[in-house]
N, C-alpha and C positions, 0 to 999 in steps of 0.2 A: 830379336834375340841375337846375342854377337854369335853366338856359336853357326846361325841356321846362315845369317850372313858369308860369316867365313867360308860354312864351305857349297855358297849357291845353291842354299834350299830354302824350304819356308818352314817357318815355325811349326805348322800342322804336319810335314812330314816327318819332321823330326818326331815329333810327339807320338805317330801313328807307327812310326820305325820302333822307338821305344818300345811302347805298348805291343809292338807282334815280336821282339826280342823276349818279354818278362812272359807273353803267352806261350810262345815256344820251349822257352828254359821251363814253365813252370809244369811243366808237359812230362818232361824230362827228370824232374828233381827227386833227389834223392829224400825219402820222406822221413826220414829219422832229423835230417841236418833241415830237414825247411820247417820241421817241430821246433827245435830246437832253436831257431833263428826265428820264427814268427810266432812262435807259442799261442798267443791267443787271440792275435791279432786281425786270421779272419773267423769268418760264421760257420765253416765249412771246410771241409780238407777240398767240395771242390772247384771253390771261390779260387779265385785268379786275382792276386794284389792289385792295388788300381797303380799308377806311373809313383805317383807321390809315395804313398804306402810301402811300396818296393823299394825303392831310391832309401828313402829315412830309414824305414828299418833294417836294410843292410849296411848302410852306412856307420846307424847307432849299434848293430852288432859288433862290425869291424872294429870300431872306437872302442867299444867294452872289452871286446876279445884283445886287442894290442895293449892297452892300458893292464891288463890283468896279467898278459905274456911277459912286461916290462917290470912289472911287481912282484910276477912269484916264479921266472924264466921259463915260464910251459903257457902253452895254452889254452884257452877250455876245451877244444874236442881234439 
């Protein structure tokens, strides 16, 4: 991976960095806006996103929410 390269780590840490960033934030998360952003996407409120599932569906929220801010100048929360 160019990234793990660039800054003199290995792909596995990076990965394992991830993964204890999305477990810490999801520790954290405000539960009205992680509804709202995962809706139904895990099994449980107390399922933990896996790296992929996190990543995509914030991404494809962020993509929804700008898209809709840029259509109707507000955003949805």
């Amino acid at each position: 991976m160019r990234i793990a390269k660039e800054y003199n780590t290995t792909e596995a840490s990076m990965e394992r960095a991830v993964r204890h960033a999305i477990k810490t934030g999801w520790h954290r998360h405000n539960d009205d806006l992680a509804e709202l952003i995962f809706m139904n996407t895990l099994q449980s409120t107390n399922d933990v996103p896996t790296n992929s599932v996190f990543i995509y569906t914030v991404s494809e929220w962020i993509r929804v929410n700008i898209q809709y801010s840029e259509e109707n100048g507000s955003s949805i929360i």
